[in-house]
C-alpha positions as CSV (number, residue, x, y, z in Angstrom):
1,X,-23.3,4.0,-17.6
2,X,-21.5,0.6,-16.3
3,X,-20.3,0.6,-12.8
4,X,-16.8,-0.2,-14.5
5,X,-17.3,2.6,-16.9
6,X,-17.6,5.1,-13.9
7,X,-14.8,4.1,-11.8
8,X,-12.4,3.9,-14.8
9,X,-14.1,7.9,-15.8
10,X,-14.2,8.9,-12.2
11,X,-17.7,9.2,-12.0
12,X,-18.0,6.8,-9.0
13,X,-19.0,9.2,-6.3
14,X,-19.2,12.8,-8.3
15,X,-20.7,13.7,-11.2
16,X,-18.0,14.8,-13.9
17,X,-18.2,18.7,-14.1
18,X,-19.3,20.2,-16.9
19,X,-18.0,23.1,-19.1
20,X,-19.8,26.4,-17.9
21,X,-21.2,29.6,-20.0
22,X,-19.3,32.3,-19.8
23,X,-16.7,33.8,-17.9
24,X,-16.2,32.7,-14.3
25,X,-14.1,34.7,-11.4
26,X,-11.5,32.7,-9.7
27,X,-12.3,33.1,-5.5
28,X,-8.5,32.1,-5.1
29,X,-6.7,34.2,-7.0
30,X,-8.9,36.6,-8.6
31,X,-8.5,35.6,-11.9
32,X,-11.3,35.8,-15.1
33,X,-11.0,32.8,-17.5
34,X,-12.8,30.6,-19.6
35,X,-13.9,27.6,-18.6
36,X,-14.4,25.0,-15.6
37,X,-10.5,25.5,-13.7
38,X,-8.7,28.3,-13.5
39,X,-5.6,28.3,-15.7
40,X,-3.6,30.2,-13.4
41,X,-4.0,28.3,-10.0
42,X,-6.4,25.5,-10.9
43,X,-9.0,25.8,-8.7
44,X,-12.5,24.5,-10.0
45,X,-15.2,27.4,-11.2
46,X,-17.9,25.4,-8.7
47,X,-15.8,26.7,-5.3
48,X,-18.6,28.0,-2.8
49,X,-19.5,28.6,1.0
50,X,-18.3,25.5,3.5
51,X,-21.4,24.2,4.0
52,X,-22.9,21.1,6.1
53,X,-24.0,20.5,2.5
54,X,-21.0,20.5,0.6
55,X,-18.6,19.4,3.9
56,X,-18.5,15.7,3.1
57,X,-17.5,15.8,-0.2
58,X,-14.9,18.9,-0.2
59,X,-13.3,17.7,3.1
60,X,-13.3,13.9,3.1
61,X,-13.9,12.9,-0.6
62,X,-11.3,15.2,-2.2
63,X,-9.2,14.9,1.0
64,X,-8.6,11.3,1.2
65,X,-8.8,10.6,-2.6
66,X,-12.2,8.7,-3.2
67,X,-13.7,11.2,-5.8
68,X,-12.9,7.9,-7.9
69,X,-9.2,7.7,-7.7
70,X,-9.0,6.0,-4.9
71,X,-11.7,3.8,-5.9
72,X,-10.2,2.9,-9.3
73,X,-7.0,2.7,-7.9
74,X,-7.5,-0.4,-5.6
75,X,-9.8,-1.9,-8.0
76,X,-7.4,-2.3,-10.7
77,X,-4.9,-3.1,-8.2
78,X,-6.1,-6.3,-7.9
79,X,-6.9,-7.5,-11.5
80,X,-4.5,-5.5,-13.7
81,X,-1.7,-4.1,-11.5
82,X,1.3,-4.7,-13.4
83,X,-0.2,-2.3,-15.9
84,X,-1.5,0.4,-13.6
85,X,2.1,0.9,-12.5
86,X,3.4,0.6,-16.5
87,X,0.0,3.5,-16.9
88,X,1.6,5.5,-14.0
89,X,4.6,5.5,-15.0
90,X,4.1,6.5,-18.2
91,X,2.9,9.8,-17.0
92,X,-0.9,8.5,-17.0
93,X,-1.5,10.2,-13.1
94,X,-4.9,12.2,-12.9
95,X,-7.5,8.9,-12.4
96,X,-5.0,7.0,-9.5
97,X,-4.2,8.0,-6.6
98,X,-0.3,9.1,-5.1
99,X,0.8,5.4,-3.8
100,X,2.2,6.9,-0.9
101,X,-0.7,8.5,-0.1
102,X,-2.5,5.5,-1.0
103,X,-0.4,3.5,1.4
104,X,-0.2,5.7,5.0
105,X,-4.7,5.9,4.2
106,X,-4.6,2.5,4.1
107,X,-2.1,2.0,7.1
108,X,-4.3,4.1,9.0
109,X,-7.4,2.5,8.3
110,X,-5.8,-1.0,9.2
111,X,-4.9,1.2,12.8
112,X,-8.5,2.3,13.1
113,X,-10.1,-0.9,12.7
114,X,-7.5,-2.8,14.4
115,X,-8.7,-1.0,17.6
116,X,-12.3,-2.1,16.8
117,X,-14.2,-5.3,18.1
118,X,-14.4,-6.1,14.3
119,X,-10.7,-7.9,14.6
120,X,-10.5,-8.3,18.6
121,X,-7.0,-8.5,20.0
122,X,-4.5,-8.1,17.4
123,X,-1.3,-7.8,19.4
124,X,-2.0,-10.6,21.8
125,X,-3.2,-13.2,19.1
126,X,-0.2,-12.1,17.1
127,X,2.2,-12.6,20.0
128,X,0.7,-15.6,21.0
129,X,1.1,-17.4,17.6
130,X,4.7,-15.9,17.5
131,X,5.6,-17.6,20.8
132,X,3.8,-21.0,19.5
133,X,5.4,-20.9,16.7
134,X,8.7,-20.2,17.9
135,X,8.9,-23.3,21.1
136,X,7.8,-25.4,18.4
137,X,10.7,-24.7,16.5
138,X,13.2,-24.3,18.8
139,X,13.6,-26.0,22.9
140,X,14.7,-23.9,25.3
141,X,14.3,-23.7,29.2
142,X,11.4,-21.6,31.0
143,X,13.9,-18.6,31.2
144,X,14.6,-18.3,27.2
145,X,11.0,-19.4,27.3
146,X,9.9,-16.0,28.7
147,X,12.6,-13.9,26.7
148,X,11.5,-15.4,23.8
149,X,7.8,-14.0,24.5
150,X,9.0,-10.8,25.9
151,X,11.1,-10.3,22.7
152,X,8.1,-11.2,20.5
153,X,5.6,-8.8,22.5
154,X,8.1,-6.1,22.2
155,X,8.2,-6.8,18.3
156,X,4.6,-6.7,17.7
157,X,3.7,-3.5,19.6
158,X,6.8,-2.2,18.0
159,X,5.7,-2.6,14.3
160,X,1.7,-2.1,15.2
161,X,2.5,1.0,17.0
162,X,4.5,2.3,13.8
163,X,2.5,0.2,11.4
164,X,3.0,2.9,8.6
165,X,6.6,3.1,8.9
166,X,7.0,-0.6,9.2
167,X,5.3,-0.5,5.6
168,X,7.4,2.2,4.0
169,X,10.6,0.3,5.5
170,X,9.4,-2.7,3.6
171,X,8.8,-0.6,0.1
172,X,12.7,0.6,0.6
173,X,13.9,-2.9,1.5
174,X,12.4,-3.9,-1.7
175,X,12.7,-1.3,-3.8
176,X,16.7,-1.7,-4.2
177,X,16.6,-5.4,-5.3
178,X,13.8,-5.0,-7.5
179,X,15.5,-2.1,-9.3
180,X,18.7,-4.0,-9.3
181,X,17.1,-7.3,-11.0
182,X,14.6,-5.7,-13.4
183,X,15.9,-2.4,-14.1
184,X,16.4,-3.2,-18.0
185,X,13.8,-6.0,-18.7
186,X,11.3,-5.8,-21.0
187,X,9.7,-2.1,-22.4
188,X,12.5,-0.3,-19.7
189,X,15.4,-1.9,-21.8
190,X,16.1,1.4,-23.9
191,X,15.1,4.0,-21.0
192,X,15.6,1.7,-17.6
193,X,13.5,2.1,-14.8
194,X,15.5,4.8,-11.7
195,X,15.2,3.9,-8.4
196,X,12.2,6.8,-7.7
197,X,10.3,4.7,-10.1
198,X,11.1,1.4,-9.0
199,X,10.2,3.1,-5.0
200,X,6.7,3.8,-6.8
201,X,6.2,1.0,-8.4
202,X,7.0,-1.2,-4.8
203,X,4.4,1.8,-2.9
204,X,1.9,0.3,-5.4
205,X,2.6,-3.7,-4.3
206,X,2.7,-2.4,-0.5
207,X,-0.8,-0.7,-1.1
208,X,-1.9,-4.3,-2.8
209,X,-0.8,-6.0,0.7
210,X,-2.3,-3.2,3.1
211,X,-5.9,-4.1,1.8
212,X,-5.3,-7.8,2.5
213,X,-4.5,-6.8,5.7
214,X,-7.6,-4.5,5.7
215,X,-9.4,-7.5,4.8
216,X,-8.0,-10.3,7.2
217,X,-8.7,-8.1,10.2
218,X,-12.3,-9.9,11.3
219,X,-10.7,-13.3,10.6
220,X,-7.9,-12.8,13.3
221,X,-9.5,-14.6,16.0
222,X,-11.6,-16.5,14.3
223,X,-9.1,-18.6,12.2
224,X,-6.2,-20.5,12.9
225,X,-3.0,-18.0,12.8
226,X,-1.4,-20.5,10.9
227,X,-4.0,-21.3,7.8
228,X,-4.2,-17.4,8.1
229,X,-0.7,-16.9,7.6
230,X,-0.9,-19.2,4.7
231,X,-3.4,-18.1,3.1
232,X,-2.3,-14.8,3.2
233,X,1.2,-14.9,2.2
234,X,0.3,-17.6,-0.8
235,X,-2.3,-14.8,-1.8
236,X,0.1,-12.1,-1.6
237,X,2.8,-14.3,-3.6
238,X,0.4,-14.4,-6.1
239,X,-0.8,-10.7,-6.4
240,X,3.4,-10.2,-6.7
241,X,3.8,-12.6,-9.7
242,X,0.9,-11.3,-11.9
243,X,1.9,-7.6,-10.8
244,X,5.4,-8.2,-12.3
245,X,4.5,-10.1,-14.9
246,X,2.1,-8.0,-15.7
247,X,4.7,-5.3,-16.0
248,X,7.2,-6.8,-18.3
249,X,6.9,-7.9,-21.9
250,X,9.7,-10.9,-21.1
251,X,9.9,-14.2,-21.5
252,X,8.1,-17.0,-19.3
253,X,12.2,-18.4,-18.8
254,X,13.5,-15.0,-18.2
255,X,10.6,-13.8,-15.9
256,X,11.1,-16.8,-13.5
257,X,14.7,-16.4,-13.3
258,X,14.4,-12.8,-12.7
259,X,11.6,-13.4,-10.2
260,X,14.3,-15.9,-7.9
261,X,16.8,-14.0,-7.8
262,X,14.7,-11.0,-6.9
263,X,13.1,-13.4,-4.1
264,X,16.9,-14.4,-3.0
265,X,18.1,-10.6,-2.5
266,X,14.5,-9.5,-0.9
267,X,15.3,-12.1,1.4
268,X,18.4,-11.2,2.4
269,X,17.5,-7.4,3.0
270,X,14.5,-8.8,5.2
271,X,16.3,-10.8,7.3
272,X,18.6,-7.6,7.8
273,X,15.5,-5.4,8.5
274,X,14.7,-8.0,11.4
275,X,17.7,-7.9,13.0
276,X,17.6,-4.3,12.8
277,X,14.2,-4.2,14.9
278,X,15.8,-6.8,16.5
279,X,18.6,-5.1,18.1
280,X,16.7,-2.1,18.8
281,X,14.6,-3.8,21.1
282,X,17.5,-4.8,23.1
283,X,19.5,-2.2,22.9
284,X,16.9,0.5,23.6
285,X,14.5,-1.2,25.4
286,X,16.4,-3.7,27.6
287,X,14.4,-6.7,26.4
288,X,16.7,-9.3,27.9
């Protein structure tokens, strides 16, 4: 079997189990049945003993999703995402993984790694670039100078230290405008999209951003902050504009105006969110 065929079956890391003789007793709930899950609770018939055997794949492969959802999930993330989220949407759930659950695994792997030699000082190459970027953009004395830098310190450990939230804020600052502009486009004109839906279809482009992430981690101090930036913003731009169009049978004319207004009221509730983190710093934290 294809390496494709197995992550799109779920036979990545597992064999697929197969139907037993016989009838099997349920260790959960005590029931007989027919069968490979119980139809009552829906445990599997192949339950046994915690072992050092069986640890790693009961534990941490069902636990954190990579019994091939997990697996399948970010592949087809990045080469047909638009219609993952139309598949998951539909009611097409038991080979992905929950996109919220997909999302805090991935925040917390970006965490882990973070505070690894593999990407060297996060915070202080992020703060430095911040305070670069920000005296070349705007003159000030040495005084606003050093606010400026205490400000943008205070940001980054801010958002680092509650890296996961900082991503679910950003699903729910774009999960409004993107319901509002393409609530009723396309397939969702007859049965438009509810905001739950649009939340989980916005979980699946914040899971799309958290691997870039994931991935730009070693390149930190290696590579200019700002060809970084570029880089990863352009690529993430991208990913966005194939997701969507991906996910609505529209028109190339209706798609792109959909797509700037979306970009014009995402940018507005942004710039709203950063105040917000703004004025907490200040306020809370007695910044200046």
């Amino acid at each position: 079997m294809k390496l494709s065929q197995k992550i799109r079956q779920g036979t990545f890391t597992q064999k697929r189990i197969t139907q037993p003789n016989g009838t099997q007793h349920c260790l959960n709930c005590g029931n007989d049945f027919q069968g490979a899950y119980c139809p009552r609770c829906g445990q599997s018939h192949t339950t046994q003993r915690i072992t050092w055997h069986n640890f790693w794949r009961t534990f941490v492969m069902n636990g954190i999703g990579l019994q091939g959802t997990l697996p399948r999930t970010l592949l087809e993330l990045f080469y047909r995402p638009g219609f993952l989220i139309r598949d998951y949407l539909a009611g097409r759930r038991q080979h992905y993984i929950n996109p919220f659950r997909c999302l805090l695994l991935l925040a917390a792997i970006f965490i882990l790694l973070g505070n690894t030699p593999l990407a060297g000082d996060i915070r202080a190459t992020t703060s430095e670039f911040g305070a670069s970027f920000s005296q070349e953009f705007y003159t000030a004395s040495a005084q606003e100078q050093a606010a400026m830098k205490s400000m943008t310190d205070s940001m980054t450990g801010l958002i680092y230290a509650n890296f996961g939230t900082f991503n679910l804020l950003l699903i729910l600052v774009m999960t409004f405008p993107f319901w509002l502009v393409f609530r009723k486009q396309g397939q969702f004109r007859a049965q438009p999209l509810n905001l739950s839906e649009a939340a989980t279809s916005m979980a699946f482009v914040g899971c799309q951003n958290m691997v870039l992430n994931v991935l730009s981690l070693p390149f930190f101090t290696t590579v200019d902050m700002g060809v970084l930036s570029i880089v990863s913003y352009s690529t993430v731009i991208l990913l966005f504009v194939t997701t969507l169009w991906q996910m609505f049978d529209i028109s190339l004319g209706r798609f792109l105006l959909r797509f700037l207004l979306l970009s014009v009221i995402s940018f507005f509730f942004y710039i709203i969110l950063i105040y917000a983190i703004v004025f907490y710093i200040v306020f809370s934290q007695g910044v200046f």
